[in-house]
C-alpha positions as CSV (number, residue, x, y, z in Angstrom):
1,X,-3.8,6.1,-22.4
2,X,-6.2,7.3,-20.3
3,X,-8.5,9.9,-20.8
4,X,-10.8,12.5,-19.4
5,X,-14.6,11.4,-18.6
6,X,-16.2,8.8,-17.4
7,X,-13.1,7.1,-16.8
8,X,-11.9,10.3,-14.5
9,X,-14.8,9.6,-12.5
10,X,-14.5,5.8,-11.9
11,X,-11.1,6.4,-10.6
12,X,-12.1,9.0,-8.0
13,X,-15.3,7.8,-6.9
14,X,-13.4,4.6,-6.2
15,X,-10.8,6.3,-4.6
16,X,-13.5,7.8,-2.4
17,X,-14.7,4.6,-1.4
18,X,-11.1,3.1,-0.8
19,X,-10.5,6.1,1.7
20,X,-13.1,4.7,4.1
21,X,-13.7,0.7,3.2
22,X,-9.9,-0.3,2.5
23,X,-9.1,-3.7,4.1
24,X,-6.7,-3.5,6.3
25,X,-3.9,-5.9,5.5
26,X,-0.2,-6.6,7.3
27,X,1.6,-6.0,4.1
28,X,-0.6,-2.7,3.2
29,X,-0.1,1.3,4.1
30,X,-3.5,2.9,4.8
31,X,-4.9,5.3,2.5
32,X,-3.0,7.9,0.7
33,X,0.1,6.2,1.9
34,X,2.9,4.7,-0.3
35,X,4.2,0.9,1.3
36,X,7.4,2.3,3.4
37,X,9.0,-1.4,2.4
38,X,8.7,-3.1,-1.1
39,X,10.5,-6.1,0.3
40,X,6.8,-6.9,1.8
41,X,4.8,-5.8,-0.9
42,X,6.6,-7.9,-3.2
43,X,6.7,-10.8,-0.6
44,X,2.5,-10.4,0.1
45,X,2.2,-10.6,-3.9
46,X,4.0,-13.1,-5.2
47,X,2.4,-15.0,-2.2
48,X,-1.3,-13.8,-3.3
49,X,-0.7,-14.9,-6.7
50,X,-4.0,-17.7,-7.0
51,X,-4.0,-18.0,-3.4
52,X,-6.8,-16.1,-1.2
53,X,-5.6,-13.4,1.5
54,X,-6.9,-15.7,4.5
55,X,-4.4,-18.4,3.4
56,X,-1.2,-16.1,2.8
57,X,-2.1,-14.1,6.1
58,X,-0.3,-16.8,8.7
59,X,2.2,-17.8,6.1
60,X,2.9,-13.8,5.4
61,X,3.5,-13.5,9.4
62,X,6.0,-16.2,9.3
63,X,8.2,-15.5,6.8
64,X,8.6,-12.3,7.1
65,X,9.5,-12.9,11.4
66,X,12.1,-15.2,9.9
67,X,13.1,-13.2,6.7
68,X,12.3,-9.6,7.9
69,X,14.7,-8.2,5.4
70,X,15.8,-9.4,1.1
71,X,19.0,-10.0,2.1
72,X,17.7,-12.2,5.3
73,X,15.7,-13.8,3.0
74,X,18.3,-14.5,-0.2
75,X,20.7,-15.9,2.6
76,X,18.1,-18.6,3.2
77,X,18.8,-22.3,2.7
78,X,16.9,-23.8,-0.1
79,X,15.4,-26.9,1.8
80,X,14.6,-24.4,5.0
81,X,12.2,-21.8,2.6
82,X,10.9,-24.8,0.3
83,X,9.7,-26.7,3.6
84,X,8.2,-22.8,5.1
85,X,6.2,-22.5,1.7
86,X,4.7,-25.7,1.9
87,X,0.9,-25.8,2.0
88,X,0.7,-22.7,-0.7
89,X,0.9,-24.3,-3.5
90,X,2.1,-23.8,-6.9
91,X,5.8,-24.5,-5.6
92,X,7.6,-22.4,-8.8
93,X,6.5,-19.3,-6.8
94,X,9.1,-20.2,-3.9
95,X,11.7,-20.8,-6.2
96,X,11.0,-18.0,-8.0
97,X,11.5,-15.8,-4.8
98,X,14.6,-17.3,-3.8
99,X,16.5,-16.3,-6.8
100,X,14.5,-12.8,-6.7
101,X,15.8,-12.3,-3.8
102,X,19.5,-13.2,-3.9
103,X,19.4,-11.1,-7.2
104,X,18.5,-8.0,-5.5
105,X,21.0,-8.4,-2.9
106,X,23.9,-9.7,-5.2
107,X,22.7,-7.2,-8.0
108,X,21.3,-4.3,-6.4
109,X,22.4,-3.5,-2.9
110,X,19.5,-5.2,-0.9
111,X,17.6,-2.5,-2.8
112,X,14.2,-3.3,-5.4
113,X,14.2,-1.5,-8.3
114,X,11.6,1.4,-8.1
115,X,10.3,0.6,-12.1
116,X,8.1,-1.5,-13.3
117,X,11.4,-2.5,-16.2
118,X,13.7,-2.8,-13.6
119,X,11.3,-4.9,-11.7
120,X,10.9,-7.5,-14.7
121,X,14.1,-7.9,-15.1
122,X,14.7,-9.6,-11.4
123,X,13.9,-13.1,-11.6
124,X,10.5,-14.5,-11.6
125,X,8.9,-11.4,-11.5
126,X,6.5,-11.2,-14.1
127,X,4.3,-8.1,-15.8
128,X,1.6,-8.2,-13.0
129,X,3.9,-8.6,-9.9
130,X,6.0,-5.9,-11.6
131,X,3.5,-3.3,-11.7
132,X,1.8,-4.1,-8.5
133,X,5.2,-3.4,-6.9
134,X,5.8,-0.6,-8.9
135,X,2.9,1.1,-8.0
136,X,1.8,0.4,-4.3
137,X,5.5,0.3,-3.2
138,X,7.2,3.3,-5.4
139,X,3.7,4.8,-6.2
140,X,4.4,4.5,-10.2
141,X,1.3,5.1,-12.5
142,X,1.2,1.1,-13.3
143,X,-1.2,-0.5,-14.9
144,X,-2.0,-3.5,-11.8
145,X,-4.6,-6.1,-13.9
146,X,-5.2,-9.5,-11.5
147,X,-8.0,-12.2,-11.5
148,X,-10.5,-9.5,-9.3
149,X,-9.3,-6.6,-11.8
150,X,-10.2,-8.3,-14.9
151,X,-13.8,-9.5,-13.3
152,X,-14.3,-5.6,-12.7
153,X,-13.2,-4.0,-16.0
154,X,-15.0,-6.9,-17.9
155,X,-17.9,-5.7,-15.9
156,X,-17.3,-2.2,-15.9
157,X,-17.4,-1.9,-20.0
158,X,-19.5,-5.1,-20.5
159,X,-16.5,-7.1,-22.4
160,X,-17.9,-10.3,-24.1
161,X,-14.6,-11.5,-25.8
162,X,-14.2,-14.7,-23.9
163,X,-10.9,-15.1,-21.1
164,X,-7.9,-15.3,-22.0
165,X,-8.4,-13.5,-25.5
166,X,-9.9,-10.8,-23.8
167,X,-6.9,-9.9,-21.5
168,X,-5.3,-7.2,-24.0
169,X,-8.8,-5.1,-24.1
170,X,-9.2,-5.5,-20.4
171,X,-5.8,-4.0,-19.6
172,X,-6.3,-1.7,-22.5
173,X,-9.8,-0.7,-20.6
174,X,-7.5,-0.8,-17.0
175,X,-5.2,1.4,-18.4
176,X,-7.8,4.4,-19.4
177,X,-9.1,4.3,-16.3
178,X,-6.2,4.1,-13.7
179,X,-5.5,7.7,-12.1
180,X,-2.0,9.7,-12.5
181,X,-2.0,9.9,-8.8
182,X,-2.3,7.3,-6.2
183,X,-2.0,4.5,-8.5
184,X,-1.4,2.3,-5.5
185,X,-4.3,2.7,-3.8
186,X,-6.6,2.7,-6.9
187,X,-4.6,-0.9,-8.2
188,X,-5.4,-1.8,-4.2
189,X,-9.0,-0.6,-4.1
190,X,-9.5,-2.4,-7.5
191,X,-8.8,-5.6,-5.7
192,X,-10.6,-4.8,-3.0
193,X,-14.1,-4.1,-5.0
194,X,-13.2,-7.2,-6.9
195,X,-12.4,-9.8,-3.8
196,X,-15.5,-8.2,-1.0
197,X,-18.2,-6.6,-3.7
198,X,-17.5,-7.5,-7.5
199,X,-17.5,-11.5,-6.7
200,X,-17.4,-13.8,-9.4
201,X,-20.8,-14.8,-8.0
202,X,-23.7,-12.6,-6.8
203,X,-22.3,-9.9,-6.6
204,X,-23.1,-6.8,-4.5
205,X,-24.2,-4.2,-7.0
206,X,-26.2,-2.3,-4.8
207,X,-23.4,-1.4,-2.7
208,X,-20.6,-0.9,-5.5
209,X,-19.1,2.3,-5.8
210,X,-18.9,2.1,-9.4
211,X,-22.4,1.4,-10.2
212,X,-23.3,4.3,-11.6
213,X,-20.7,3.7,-14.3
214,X,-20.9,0.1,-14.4
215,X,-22.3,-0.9,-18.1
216,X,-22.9,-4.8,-16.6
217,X,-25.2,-3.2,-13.9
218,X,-27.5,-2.3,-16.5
219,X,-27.5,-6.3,-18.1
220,X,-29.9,-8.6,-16.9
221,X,-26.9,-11.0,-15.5
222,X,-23.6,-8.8,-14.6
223,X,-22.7,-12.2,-13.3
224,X,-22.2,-13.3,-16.6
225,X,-18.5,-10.9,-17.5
226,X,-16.0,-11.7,-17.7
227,X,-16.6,-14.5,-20.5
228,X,-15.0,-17.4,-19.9
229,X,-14.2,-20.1,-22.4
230,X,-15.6,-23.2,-22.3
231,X,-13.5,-25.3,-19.7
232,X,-11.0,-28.6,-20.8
233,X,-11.3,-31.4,-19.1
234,X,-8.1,-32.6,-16.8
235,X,-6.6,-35.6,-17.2
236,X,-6.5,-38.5,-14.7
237,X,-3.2,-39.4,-13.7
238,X,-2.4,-42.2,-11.3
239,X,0.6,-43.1,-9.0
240,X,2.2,-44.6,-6.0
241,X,3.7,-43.7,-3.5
242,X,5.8,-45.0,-0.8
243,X,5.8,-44.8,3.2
244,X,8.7,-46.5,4.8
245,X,9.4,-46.9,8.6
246,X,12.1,-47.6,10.3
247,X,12.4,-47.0,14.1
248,X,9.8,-44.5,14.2
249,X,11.5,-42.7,11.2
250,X,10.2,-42.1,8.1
251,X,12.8,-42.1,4.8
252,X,11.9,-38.6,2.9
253,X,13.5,-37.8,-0.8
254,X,13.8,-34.3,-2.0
255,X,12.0,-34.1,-5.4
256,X,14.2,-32.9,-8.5
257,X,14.5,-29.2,-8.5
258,X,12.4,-28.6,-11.5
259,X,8.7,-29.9,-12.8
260,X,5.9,-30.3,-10.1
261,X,6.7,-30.2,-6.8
262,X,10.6,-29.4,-7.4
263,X,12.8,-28.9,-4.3
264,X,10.1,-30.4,-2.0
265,X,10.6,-33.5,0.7
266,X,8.5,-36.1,-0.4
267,X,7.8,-39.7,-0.3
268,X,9.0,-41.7,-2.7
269,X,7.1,-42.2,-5.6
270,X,6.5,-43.6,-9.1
271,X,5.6,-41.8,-12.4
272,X,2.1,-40.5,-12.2
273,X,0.8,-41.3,-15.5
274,X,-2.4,-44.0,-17.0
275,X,0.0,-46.7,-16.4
276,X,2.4,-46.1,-13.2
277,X,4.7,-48.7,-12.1
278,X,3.6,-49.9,-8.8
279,X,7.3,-51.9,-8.2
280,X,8.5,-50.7,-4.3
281,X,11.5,-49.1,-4.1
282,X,12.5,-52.1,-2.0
283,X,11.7,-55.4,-0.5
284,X,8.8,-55.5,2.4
285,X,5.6,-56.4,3.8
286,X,3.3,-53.2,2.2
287,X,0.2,-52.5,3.1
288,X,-2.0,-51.0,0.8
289,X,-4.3,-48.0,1.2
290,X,-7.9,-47.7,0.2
291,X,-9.0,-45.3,-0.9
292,X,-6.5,-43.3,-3.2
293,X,-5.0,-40.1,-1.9
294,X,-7.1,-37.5,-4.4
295,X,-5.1,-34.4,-5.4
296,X,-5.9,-32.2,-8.4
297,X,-3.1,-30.0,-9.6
298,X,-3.7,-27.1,-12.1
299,X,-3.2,-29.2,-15.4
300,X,-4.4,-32.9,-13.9
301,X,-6.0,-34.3,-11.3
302,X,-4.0,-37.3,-10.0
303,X,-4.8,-40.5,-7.3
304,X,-1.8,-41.7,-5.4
305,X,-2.3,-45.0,-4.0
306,X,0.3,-45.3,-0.6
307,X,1.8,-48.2,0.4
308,X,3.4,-48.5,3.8
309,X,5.8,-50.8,5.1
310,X,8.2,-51.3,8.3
311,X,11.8,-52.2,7.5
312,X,14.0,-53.6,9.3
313,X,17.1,-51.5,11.1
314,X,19.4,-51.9,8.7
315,X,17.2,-51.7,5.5
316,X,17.7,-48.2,3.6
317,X,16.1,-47.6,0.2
318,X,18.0,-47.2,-2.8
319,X,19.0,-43.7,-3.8
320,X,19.7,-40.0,-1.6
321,X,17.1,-39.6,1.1
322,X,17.1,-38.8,4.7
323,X,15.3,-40.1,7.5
324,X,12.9,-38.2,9.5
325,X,11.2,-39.0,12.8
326,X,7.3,-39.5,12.2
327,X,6.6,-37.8,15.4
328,X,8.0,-34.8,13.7
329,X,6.6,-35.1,10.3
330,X,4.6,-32.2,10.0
331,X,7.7,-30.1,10.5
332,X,9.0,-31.7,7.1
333,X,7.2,-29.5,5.2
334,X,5.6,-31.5,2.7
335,X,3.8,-30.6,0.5
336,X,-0.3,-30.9,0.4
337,X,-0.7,-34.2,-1.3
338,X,2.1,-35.9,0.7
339,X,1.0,-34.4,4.0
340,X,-2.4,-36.0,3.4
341,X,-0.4,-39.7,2.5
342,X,0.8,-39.2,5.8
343,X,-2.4,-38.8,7.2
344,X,-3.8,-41.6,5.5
345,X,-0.9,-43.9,7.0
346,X,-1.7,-42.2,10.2
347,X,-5.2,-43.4,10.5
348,X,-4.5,-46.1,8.5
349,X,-2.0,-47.7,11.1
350,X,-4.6,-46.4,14.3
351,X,-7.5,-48.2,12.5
352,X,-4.8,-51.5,12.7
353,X,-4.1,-51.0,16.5
């Protein structure tokens, strides 16, 4: 619950400073402005989650020119948005908004809930994208904590329980000091300080806005909050995978709906594990590549060695696939580590020539 105080202050002094130094973003109402369209705030969101503004900003622009609408977007083929997400990353997020967004035009009209409870119970949409939407689209008193919030109220009351333990005082700490009023632009202007001023790495006291109030300005390393603990190593994980031509065509699978990389065109590929099995999925002159295709993912880090072969017309691999034309393979939408196989066969096969 928030209270009167210091924490009044930090909320209007920050407000202050939002009215003049907001960034101005595509999916974003200026200041003092509820979002006209939560369709777009939700879509910029779910989109931002662990990916930077500068990489959402093209992919924002072309979604929402080919899905300007929730019920343009549910009525979207599954293959179509999987291959227009690829190059984000973290691929559950585009299934996610699929389903989100044929619930809300099955369940509710084409319409978002305007709460943050009826926003958790769409699909996918979890406490932080809930309250984000509930506040900059509906202008809800919601409690918005993301990676730059929690690096600002760590540093704002100097919170040394190490991440993730520390999460329920931070929002605890985010909740006494977000304002009645304009909970949208504070949540935004939160963000803001966090992503251009209160960096994870020198950041720009002498400029904050909240400086006066910040406890870490006052420490001898406000670097140092939020606490993190002590990082695990990833495993190493290896695997193959497969480029086969045939008539300047290229044979593509489509991954298994869930686990990493679900519903994406790929090439085939073994396990990735210590031990993969490197057996082709059929019979040809490979070529192997050297060095390993390096990918890291959030749990591993993985090396996929490609092999690539030319078939003969009538060979066609075991199993459901389809072939695509390699002039044309960067409209496949493949994701990052099988767009750079593809590269690797590219210069591969020009370094043969």
């Amino acid at each position: 619950m928030r209270v009167e105080g210091r924490e009044t202050k930090i909320a209007a002094d920050l407000l202050a400073h939002y009215n003049v130094h907001a960034r101005r973003l595509p999916w974003r109402a200026p200041p003092g402005a509820n979002a006209t369209d939560p369709y777009r705030v939700w879509l910029s969101e779910v989109m931002l989650q662990q990916t930077t503004v500068a990489a959402v900003g093209p992919y924002y622009a072309k979604f929402t020119a080919r899905w300007p609408t929730v019920e343009a977007l549910a009525a979207a083929k599954d293959a179509d948005l999987m291959a227009a997400w690829a190059g984000l990353g973290y691929y559950a997020r585009a299934r996610n908004l699929l389903a989100c967004a044929r619930a809300v035009a099955r369940d509710h009209g084409g319409r978002f809930p305007d709460t943050e409870e009826g926003l958790r119970a769409l699909p996918g949409v979890g406490a932080y994208t809930a309250a984000a939407v509930a506040a900059i689209a509906f202008g809800r008193r919601a409690v918005v904590v993301d990676a730059n919030v929690e690096r600002v109220v760590a540093r704002l009351f100097t919170i040394a329980t190490p991440l993730p333990a520390a999460r329920p005082e931070i929002r605890e700490a985010a909740d006494r000091i977000t304002p009645d009023a304009r909970a949208g632009d504070f949540a935004q202007a939160m963000m803001d300080l966090g992503a251009t001023i209160c960096t994870a790495r020198n950041p720009a006291c002498g400029i904050c806005p909240l400086r006066q109030d910040c406890a870490a300005v006052q420490t001898a390393d406000p670097a140092a909050y939020p606490v993190k603990a002590a990082k695990k190593v990833k495993p190493h994980r290896l695997g193959h995978g497969w480029w086969i031509e045939r008539d300047g065509h290229v044979w593509l699978v489509r991954r298994p709906d869930k686990g990493l990389l679900g519903g994406m065109r790929a090439l085939p590929s073994s396990d990735w594990s210590a031990a993969p099995d490197s057996t082709p999925p059929l019979a040809a002159r490979w070529t192997m590549i050297d060095p390993p295709v390096a990918h890291v993912f959030t749990h591993f880090s993985l090396a996929l060695t490609v092999h690539h072969a030319h078939v003969v017309q009538d060979a066609t691999p075991p199993g459901e696939g389809e072939w695509w034309p390699v002039a044309q393979i960067g409209d496949a939408g493949l994701p990052t580590l099988f767009a750079r196989a593809a590269e690797a066969v590219r210069k591969d096969q020009d370094a043969r020539d």
